[in-house]
N, C-alpha and C positions, 0 to 999 in steps of 0.2 A: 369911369366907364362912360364911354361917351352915347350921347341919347339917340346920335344919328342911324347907330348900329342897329338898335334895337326898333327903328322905322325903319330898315331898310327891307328892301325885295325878300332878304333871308330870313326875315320872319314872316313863319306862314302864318300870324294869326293878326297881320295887317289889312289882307284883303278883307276876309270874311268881315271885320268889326267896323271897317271904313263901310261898307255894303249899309251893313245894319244900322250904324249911324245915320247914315244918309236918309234911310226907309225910318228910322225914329225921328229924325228930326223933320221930315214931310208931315209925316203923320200927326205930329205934334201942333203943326203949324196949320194943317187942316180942320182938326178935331178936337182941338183947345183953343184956350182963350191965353194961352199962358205968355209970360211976356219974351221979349228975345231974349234975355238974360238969360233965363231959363232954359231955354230952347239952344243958344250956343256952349251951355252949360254939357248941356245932356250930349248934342254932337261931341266935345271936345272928350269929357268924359269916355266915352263909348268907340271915339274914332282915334283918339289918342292914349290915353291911358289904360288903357281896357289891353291891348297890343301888348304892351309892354308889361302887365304886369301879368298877361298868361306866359308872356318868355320868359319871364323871370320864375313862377311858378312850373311850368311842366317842360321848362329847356327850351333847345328849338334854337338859335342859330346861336355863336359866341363870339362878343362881341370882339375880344382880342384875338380871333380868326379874321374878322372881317379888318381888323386895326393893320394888321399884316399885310392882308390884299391889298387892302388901299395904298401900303407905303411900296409895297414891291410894287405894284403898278405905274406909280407915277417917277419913279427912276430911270423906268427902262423907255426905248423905243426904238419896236422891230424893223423899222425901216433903217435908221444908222446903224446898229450893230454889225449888218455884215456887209456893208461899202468900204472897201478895199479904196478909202481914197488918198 
């Protein structure tokens, strides 16, 4: 199962946690002492993993739908198909 699927647009619970992330990791950077480790820790955590394992937990896009689109897509292209050349 590939990991791209499950960051992609089709999972809705990418926006919201990349948000949060970002407002964690300011916040963190403002109002602690804590060091960057820590702090890239918490973003990746939160902006990355966090995504993926609410799709994995409560559904929400599949990833072998998305495997599909991508291969129908890149086969075709609507401008040759109907040039009568």
């Amino acid at each position: 199962m590939p990991l791209y699927g499950m960051l992609s647009a089709g999972n809705p619970y990418v926006l919201p946690a990349v948000l949060v992330a970002a407002a964690a990791y300011l916040g963190l950077t403002l109002f602690t002492d804590l060091s960057v480790f820590v702090r890239v820790g918490v973003l990746v955590g939160t902006g990355i993993v966090l995504p993926v394992v609410l799709n994995r937990l409560f559904g929400g896009t599949d990833p072998a739908v998305l495997e599909e689109e991508v291969t129908d897509d890149e086969g075709t292209d609507a401008t040759d198909a109907d040039d009568p050349v």
